[in-house]
Structures are given as C-alpha cells and as structure tokens.
The first five atom37 places (N, CA, C, CB, O) and aatype in JSON, in Angstrom:
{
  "aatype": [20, 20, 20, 20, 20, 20, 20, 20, 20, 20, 20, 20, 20, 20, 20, 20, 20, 20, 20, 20, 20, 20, 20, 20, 20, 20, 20, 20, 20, 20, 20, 20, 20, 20, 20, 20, 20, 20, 20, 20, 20, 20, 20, 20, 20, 20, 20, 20, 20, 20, 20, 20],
  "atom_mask": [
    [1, 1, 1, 1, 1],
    [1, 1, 1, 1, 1],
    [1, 1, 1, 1, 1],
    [1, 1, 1, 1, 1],
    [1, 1, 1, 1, 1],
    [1, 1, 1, 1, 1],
    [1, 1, 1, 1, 1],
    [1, 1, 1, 1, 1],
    [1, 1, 1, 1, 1],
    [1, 1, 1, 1, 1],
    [1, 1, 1, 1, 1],
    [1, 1, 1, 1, 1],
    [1, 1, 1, 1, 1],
    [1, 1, 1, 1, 1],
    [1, 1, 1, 1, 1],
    [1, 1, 1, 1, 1],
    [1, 1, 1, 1, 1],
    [1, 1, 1, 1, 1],
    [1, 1, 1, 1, 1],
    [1, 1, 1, 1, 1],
    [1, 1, 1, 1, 1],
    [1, 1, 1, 1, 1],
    [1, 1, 1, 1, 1],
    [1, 1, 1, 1, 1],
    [1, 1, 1, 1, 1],
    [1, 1, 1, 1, 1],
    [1, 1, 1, 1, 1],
    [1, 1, 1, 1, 1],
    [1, 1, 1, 1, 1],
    [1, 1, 1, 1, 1],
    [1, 1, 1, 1, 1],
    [1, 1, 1, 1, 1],
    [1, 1, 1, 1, 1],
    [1, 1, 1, 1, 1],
    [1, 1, 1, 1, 1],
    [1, 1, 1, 1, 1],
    [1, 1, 1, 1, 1],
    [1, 1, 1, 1, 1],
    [1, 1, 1, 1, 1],
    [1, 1, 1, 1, 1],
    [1, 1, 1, 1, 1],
    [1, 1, 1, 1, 1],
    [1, 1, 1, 1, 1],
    [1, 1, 1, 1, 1],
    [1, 1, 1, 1, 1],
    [1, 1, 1, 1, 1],
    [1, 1, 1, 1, 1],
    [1, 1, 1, 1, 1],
    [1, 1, 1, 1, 1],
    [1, 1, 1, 1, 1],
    [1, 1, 1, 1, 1],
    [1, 1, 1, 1, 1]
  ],
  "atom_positions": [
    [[0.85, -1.18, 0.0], [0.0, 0.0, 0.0], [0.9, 1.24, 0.0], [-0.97, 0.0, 1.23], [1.8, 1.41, 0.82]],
    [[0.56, 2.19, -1.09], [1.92, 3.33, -1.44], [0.94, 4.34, 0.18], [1.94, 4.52, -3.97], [-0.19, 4.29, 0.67]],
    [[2.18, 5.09, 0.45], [1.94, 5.98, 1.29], [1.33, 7.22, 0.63], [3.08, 6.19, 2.0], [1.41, 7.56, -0.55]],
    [[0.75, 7.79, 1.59], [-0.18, 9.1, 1.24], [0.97, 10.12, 0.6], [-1.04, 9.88, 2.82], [2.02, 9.6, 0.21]],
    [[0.84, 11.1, 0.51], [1.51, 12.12, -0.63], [2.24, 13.01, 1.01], [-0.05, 13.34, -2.08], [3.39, 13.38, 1.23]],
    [[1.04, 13.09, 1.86], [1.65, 13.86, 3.29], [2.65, 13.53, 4.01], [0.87, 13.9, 4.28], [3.54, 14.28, 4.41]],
    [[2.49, 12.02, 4.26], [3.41, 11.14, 5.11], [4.99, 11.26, 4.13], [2.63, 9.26, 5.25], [6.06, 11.36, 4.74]],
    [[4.98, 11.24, 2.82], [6.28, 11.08, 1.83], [7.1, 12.33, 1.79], [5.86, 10.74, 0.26], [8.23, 12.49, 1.32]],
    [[6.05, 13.44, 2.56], [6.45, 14.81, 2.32], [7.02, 14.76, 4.1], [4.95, 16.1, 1.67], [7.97, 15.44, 4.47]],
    [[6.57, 14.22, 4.65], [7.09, 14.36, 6.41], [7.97, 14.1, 6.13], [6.67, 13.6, 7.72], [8.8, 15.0, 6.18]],
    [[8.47, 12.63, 5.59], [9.63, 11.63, 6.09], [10.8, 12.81, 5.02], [9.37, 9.38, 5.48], [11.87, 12.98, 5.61]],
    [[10.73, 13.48, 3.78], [11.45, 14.04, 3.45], [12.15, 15.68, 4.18], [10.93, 13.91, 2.4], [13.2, 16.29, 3.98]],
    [[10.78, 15.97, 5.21], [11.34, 17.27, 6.05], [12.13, 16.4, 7.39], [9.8, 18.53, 6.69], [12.96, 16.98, 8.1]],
    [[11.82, 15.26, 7.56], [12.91, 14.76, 8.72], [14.45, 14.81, 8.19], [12.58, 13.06, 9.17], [15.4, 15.4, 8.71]],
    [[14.43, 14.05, 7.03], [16.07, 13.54, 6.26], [16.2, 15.25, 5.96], [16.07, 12.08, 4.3], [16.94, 15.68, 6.84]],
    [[15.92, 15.99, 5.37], [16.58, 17.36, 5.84], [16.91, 17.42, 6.89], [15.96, 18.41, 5.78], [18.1, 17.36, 7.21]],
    [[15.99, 17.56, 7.68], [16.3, 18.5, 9.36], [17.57, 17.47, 9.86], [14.51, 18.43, 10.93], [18.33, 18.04, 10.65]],
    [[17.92, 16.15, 9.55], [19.13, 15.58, 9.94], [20.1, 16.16, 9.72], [19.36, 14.55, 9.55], [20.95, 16.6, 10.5]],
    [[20.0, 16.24, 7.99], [21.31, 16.85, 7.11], [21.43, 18.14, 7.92], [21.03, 17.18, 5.22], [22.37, 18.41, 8.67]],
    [[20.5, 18.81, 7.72], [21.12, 20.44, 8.18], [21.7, 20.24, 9.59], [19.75, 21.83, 8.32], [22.59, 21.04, 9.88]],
    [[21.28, 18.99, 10.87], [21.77, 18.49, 12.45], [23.46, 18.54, 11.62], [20.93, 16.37, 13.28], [24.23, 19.5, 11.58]],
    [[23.64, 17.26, 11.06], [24.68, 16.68, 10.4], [25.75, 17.71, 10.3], [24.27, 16.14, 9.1], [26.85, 17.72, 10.86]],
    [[25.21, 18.6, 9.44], [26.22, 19.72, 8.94], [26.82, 21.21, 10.06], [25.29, 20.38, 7.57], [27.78, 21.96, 10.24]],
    [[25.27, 20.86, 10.6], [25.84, 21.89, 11.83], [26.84, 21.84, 12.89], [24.95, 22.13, 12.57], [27.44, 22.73, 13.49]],
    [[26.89, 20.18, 13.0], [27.63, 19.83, 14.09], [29.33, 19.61, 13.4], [26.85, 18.37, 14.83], [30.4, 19.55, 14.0]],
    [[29.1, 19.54, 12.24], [30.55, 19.37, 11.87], [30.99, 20.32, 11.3], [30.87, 18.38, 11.13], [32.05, 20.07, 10.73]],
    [[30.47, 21.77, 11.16], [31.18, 23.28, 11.08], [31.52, 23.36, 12.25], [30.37, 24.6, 10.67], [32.7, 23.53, 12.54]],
    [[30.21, 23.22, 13.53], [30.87, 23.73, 15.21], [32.43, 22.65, 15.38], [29.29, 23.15, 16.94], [33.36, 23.04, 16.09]],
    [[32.48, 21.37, 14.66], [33.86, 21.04, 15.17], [35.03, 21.38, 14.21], [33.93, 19.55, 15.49], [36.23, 21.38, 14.5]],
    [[34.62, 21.59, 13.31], [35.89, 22.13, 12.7], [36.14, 23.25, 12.63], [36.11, 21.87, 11.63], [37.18, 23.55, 12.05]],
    [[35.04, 24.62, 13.34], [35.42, 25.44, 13.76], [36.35, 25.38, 15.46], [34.3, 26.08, 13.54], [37.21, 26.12, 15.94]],
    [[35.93, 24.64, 15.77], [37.02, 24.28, 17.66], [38.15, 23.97, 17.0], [36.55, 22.57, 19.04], [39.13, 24.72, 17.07]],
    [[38.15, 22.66, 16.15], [39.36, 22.02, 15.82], [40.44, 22.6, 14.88], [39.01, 20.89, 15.32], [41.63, 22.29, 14.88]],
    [[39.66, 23.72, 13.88], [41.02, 23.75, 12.74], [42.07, 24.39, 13.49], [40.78, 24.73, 11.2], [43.0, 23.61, 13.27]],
    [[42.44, 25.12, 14.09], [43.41, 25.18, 14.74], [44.45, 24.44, 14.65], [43.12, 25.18, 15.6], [45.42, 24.48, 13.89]],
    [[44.01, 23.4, 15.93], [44.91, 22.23, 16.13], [45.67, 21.76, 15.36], [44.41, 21.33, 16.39], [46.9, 21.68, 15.29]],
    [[44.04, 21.12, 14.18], [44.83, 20.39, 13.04], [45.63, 20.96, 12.12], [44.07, 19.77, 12.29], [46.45, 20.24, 11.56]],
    [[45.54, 22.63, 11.72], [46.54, 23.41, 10.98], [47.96, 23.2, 11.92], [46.0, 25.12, 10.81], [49.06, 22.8, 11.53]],
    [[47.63, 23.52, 12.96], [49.18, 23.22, 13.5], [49.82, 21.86, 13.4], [49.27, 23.51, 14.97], [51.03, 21.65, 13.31]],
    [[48.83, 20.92, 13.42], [49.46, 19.4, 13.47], [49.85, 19.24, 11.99], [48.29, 18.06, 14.02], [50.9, 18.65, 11.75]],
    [[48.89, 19.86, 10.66], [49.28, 19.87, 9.41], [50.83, 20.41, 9.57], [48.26, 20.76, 8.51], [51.73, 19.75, 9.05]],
    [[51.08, 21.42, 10.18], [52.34, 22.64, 9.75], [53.2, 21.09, 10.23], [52.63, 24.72, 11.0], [53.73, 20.27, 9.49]],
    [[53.08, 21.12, 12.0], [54.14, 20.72, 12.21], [54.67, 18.57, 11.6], [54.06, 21.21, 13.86], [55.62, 17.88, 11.98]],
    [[53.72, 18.3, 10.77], [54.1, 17.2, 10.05], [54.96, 17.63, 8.76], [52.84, 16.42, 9.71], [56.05, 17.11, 8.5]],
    [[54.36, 18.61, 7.98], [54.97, 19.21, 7.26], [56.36, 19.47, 7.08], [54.52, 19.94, 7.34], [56.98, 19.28, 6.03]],
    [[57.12, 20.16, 8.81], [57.77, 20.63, 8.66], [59.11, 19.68, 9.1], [57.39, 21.68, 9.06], [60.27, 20.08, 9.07]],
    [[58.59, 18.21, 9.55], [59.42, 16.93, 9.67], [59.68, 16.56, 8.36], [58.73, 15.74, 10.44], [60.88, 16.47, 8.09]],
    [[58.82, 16.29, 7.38], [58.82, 15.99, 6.26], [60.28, 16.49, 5.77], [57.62, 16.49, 5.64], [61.29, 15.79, 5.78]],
    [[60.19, 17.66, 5.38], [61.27, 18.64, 5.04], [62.42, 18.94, 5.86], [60.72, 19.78, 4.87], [63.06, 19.98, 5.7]],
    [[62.73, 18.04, 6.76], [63.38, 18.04, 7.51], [64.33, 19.23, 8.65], [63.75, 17.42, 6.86], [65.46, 19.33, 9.12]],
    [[62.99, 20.0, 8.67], [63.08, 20.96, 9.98], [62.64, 21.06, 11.27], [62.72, 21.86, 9.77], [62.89, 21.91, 12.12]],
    [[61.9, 19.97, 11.31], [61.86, 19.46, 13.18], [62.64, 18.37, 13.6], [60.36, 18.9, 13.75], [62.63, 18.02, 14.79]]
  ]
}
C-alpha cells in the first residue's frame, strides 16, 4: 500500500532537518578544531622537510 503524498512529504522534512543536524555539528567542530589540526598539518609538514 503506497503511502499518502503527506506522510512522503514528512519523512522528506525529517532527512533534511538531519542533514542540516549533520552539517551543523561538523562546522561547530571544525570550527574548535582547525586550529589544532593546521598546526598538526604545519608541524608534520615541517618533519617531512626536515626541519623538526
């Protein structure tokens, strides 16, 4: 039995409202984190090239 036209239209405003959860939470951490990881980028970097 196909679902009503309403119910197909709910279940598609849930899988948004995730995505937009989804996306929000992983700007707030890579706004905390880039930092870090730019520094952990630099300072791998700068072993590489053999200056640490």
């Amino acid at each position: 039995m196909p679902k009503p036209s309403n119910e197909q239209g709910q279940g598609l405003v849930e899988y948004a409202l995730i995505l937009v959860l989804v996306a929000v939470v992983v700007i707030v951490i890579l706004a905390l984190l880039g930092p870090a990881i730019g520094e952990m980028v630099s300072s791998i970097m700068a072993s590489i090239r053999g200056g640490g």
